[in-house]
C-alpha positions as CSV (number, residue, x, y, z in Angstrom):
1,X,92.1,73.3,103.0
2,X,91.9,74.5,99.5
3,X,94.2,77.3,98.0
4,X,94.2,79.5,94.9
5,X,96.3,82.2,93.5
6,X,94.5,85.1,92.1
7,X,96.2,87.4,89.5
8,X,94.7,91.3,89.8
9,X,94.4,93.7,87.2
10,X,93.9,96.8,88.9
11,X,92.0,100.4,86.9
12,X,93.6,102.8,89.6
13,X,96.2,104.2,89.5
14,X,97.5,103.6,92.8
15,X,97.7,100.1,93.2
16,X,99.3,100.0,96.6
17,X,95.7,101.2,97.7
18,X,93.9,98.4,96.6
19,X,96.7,95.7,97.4
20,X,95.8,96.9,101.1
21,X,92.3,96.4,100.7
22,X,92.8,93.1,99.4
23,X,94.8,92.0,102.8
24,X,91.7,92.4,104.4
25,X,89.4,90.3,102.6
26,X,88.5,87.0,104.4
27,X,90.9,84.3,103.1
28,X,93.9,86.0,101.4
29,X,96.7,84.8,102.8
30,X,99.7,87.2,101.0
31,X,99.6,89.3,98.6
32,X,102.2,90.6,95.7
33,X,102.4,93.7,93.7
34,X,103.9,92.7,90.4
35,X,105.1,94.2,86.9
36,X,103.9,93.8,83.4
37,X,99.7,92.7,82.4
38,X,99.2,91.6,86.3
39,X,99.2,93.9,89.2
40,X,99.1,91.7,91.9
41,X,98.9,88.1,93.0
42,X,96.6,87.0,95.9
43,X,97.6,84.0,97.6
44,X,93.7,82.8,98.9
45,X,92.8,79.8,101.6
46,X,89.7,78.7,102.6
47,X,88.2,75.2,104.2
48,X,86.0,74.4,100.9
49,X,85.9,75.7,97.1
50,X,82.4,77.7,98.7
51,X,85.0,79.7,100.9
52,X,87.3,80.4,98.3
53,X,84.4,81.4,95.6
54,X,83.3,83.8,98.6
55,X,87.0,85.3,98.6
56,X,87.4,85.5,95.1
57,X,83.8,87.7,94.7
58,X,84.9,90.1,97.8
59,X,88.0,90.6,95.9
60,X,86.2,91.3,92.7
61,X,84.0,93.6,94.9
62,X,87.0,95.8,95.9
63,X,87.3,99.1,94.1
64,X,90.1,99.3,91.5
65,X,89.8,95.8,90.5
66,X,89.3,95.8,87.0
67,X,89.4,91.8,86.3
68,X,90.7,88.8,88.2
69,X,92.0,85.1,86.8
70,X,92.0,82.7,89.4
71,X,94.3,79.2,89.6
72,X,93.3,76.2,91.7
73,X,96.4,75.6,93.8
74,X,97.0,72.0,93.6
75,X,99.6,69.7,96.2
């Protein structure tokens, strides 16, 4: 398994809207809404880095996300 956090900035202005799209997205695992430049943190899994590049990209695809910065989880 390979894991990743990905911090959200979100354009609407309802962000608990789009954090609940984001649960649904193949491979997030949790997600947070948080305070100050990011909106939320997405806790992704996925078998290989092509599964996670695939959950990243469908979370980019989900309206309301502005922009996305993604960390390689390393253990």
């Amino acid at each position: 398994m390979i894991a990743a956090y990905v911090l959200v900035r979100i354009s609407a202005t309802d962000p608990g809207e789009v954090v609940d799209k984001l649960r649904q997205v193949e491979g997030v695992k949790q997600t947070h809404v948080t305070a100050g430049p990011t909106d939320c943190i997405a806790f992704i899994e996925g078998p290989d880095l092509d599964a996670l590049t695939a959950s990243v990209l469908a979370i980019r695809a989900v309206e309301g996300v502005e922009r996305t910065d993604t960390r390689l989880a390393l253990a």
